[in-house]
N, C-alpha and C positions, 0 to 999 in steps of 0.2 A: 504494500500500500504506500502511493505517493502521497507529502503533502507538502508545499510549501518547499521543495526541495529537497526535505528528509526521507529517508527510507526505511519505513518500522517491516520487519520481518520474521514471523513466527513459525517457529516448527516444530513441532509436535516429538520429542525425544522419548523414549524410553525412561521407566519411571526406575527401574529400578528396586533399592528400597526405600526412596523417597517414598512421603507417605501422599495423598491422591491431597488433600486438605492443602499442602505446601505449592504443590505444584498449578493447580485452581488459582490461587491466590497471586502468583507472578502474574499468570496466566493475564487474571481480572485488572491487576496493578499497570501493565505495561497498557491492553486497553483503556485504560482509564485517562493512560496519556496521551494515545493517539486521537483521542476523543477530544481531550482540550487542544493536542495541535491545529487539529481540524475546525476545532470552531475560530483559532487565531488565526487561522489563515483565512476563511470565510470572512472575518469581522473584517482586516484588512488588506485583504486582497494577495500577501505574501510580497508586491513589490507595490511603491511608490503607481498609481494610476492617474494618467494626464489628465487636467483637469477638460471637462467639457463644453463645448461653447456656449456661449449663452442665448438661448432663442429667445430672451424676452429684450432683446434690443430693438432698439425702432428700427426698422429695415431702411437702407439708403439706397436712393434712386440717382445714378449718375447718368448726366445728360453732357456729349459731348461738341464738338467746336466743327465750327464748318470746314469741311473735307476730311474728317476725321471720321473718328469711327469707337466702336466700344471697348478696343483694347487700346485706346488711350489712358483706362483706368488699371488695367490689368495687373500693373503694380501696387497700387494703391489697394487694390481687391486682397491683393497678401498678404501685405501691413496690416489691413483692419481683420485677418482672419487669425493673422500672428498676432492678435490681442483680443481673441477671443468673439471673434463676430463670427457668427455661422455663415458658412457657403450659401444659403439660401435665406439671408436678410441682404445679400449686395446683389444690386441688380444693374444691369445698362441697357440704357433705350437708346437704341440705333437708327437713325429718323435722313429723311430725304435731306441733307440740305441745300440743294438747288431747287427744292417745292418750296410751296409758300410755308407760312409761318401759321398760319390760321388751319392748314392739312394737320402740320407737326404738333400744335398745341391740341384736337381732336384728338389726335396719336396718341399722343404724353397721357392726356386722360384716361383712354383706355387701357394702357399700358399701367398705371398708377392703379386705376380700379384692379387689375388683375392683379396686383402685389398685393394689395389688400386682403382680395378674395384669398391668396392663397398661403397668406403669412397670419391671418386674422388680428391684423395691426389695425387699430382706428388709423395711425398717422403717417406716413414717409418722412424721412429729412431726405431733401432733395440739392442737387451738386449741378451746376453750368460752367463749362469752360469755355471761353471765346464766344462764338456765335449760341453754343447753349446756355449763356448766360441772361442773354436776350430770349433765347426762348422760353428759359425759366421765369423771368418778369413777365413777358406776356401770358405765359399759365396761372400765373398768381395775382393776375391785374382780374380775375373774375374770384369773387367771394367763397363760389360751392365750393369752387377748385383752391384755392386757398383754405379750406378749412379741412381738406387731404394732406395737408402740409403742414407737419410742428419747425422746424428748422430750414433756412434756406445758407447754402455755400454760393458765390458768387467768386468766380476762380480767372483772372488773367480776361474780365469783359469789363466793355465800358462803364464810365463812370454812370451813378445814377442819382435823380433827387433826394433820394431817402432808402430806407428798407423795401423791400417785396411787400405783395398783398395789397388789398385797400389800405388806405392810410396809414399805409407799414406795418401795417398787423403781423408782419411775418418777419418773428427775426434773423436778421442777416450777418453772414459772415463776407466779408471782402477783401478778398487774398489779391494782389498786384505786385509788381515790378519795377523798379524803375530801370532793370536789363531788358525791357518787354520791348519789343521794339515792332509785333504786330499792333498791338492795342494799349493805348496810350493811357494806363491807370490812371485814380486817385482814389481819395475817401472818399464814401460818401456818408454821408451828414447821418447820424443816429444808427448807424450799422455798425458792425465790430472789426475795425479798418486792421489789416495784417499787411504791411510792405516787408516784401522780402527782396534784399539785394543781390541785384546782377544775374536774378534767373533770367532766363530766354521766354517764349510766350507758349511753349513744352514744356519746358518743367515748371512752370508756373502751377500745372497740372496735374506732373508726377512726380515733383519734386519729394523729396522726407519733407523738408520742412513746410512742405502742404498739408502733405496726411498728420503733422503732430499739432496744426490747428486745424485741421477738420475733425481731429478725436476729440481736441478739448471742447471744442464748440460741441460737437454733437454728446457728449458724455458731462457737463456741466463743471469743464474746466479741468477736467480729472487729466494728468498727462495718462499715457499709453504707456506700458508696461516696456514697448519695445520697439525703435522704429525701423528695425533688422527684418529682411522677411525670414523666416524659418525655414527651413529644411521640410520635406512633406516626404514621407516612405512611401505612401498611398498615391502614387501618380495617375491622374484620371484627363487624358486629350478631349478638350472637348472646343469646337468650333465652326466658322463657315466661312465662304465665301462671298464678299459682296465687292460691287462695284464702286467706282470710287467716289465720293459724293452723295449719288444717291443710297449709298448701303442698301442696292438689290440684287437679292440673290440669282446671277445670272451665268454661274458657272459650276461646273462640276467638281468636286473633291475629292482624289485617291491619294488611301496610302500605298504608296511604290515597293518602299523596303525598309528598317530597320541597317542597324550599322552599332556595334558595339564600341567600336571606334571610329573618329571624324573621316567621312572618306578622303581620299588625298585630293579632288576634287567635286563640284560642285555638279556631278553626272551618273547616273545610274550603274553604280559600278559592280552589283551583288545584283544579283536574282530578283524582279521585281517579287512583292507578294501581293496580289490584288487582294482589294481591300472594299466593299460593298458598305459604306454607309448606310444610315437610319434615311436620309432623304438624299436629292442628289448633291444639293447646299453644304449640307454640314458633316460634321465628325461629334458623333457625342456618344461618351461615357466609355472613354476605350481605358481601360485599366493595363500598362505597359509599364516595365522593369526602368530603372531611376540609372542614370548614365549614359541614355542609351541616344543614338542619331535617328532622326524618321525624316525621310525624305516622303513629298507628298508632289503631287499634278492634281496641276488646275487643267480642266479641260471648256474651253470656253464654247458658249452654247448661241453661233451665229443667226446671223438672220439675212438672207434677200429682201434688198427695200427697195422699191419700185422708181423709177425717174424722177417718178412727180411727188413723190415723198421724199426725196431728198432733197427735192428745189422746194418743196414745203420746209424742210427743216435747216435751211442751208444756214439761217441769223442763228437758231439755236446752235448748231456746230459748227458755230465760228466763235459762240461765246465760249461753247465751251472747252473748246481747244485752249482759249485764250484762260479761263479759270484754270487749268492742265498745268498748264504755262507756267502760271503763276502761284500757283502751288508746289511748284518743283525747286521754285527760286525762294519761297516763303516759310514751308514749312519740313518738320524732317521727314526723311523718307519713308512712304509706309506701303506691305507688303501687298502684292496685286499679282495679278498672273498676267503677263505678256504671250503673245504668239511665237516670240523667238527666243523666251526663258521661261519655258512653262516649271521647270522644276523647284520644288522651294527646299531647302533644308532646314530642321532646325531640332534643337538638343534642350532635355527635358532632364 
C-alpha cells in the first residue's frame, strides 16, 4: 500500500511460538498507522497544490486598434493568467476596422452580451487601444451599454473631454506616451491619467508597465503578484486566420509538421502531417508537447471578380492598397499569409 510516498508492507510470517494475542496486536498497531498516514495525506494532498484561478473576477473584454487584431493582447492575456485570472474571464473582440463604427459598436454589444451569458458576470471591465479606444467611447456614449461596463482602460487613443459613459459615469483609466508617435496622448480631465515614457504606440498596448496599471485599476489598486509570464506544462494551440483589417476569416489553416528542433530553415523540411481542423479558419484546443517547432499553411480561398466589379470597386482598392501602405510604414509587422510565403513557423 502506497501513500504519500511511503510504503507500508505486510506479511503474514509464521507464528511460531509466538502467542496469536502478540502477533494481532503488531498486526492492529502498524494498521492503525497507515490509517492516520492516509488521512494526512488526504487532509493535505502529500505535496504543496497550485493554487487555482479565481473565477469570481470580472471578466475583461479587450478591444483592439485599427489594422490590428486580437493577438495584440496575447501577452497581456498571460500576465493576467500568471496572477490568477482564468482563461475564460479574458476575452478579445476582433471587429472590421475598415467598416463603420456604428457595425462595430452593434458587434461589441453582442459580443459583450455573450460574455455575460457565459461567464454569469453582471459587468465587463473593458480595454481600447488606438482606434478601439474610440470604439470603446462610442459603446459607452449609450446608457444600456454602459451599465454592461464597471471599468473602462483607454490605452495609446486620443485625448478625450472627460471619463467614458454619460456624464463619465464610467471610470477611466488612461495609459499614453509621450514615445507615441501614432496618437498624440494627454490626460484627460477626471480619468486616472498613467504616462509612460518612450513607449512606441505597441507597447503602449503590451507593454508590462500597461498590464501593472490595468491590474491595479481593475483589482482596486492591489499590485499583481507578478508581471513575469509563467511557464505553462499544459500547452493548448489554439487560433485562426483573418484578413488584414477586416479580421475575416478568408483563409484556410494546416498544421504541416512538428520539429523538435528549429528547422535550419524556414521550408518544409520533415514529412508534412496533415492536420484537419474544427473549421476551415481556425486551430483550436490542440494539446502539443512544450519545446516543440509547428510549422503551419495558410491556404488562401480566391475568388473570380467580374470586369464590372472591379471598375465598381476600383476607389475602394486604391484606398486600400494605400491603408497596406501605410501600415507597413506605421505599424509593427503582423502575421498574414502571402501567395509567395505561405508557410508560417512558430515555437510554443
Amino acid at each position: 500500500m502506497t501513500r504519500g510516498g511511503s510504503l507500508y508492507q505486510f506479511k503474514l510470517m509464521p507464528t511460531f511460538n509466538l502467542k496469536p494475542i502478540i502477533l494481532w496486536s503488531v498486526l492492529i498497531f502498524f494498521s492503525l498507522l497507515s490509517t492516520i498516514a492516509c488521512k494526512n495525506d488526504d487532509d493535505d494532498g502529500g505535496m504543496p497544490i497550485a493554487p487555482a484561478c479565481d473565477s469570481t473576477l470580472t471578466p475583461i473584454v479587450f478591444v483592439h486598434g485599427f489594422l490590428a487584431s486580437g493577438d495584440t493582447y496575447a501577452a497581456q492575456f498571460q500576465r493576467f493568467e500568471s496572477n490568477d485570472y482564468c482563461t475564460g474571464r479574458l476575452f478579445a473582440f476582433d471587429w472590421n476596422t475598415l467598416g463603420t463604427q456604428d457595425a462595430a459598436v452593434q458587434q461589441l454589444n453582442v459580443f459583450i452580451d455573450n460574455v455575460l451569458a457565459s461567464t454569469g458576470s453582471t459587468k465587463v471591465n473593458l480595454v481600447g487601444h488606438s482606434a478601439g479606444g474610440g470604439l470603446g467611447y462610442n459603446y459607452l456614449s449609450d446608457a444600456s451599454r454602459a451599465a454592461k461596463v464597471g471599468l473602462y482602460a483607454h490605452l495609446g487613443s486620443g485625448p478625450q473631454p472627460g471619463p467614458a459613459g454619460p456624464n463619465g459615469s464610467v471610470p477611466t483609466l488612461n495609459v499614453w506616451s509621450d514615445g507615441d508617435k501614432v496618437v498624440q496622448g494627454n490626460n484627460i480631465p477626471g480619468a486616472t491619467n498613467v504616462q509612460l515614457p518612450n513607449l512606441d504606440h505597441y507597447q503602449v498596448a503590451t507593454g508590462t508597465a500597461t498590464f501593472e496599471a490595468l491590474f491595479k485599476f481593475f483589482n482596486a489598486d492591489q499590485l499583481p503578484a507578478t508581471t513575469d509570464i509563467k511557464p505553462d506544462d499544459n500547452v493548448v494551440l489554439e487560433g485562426r486566420v483573418v484578413t488584414l483589417g477586416e479580421n475575416a476569416p478568408k483563409a484556410a489553416l494546416r498544421l504541416l509538421s512538428m520539429h523538435s528542433t528549429p528547422p535550419p530553415e524556414i521550408a518544409n523540411q520533415l514529412p508534412p502531417m496533415p492536420f484537419s481542423p474544427p473549421t476551415p479558419m481556425a486551430i483550436g484546443a490542440l494539446a502539443r508537447p512544450k519545446a516543440t517547432y509547428y510549422e503551419f499553411l495558410c491556404e488562401l480561398q480566391l475568388q473570380v471578380i467580374a470586369p464590372s466589379t472591379i471598375i465598381g470597386n476600383l476607389s475602394r482598392a486604391i484606398i486600400s492598397s494605400f491603408i497596406f501602405a501605410l501600415s507597413l510604414l506605421l505599424l509593427p509587422w503582423q502575421g498574414f499569409c502571402l501567395q509567395a510565403y505561405p508557410k508560417m513557423t512558430t515555437r510554443v
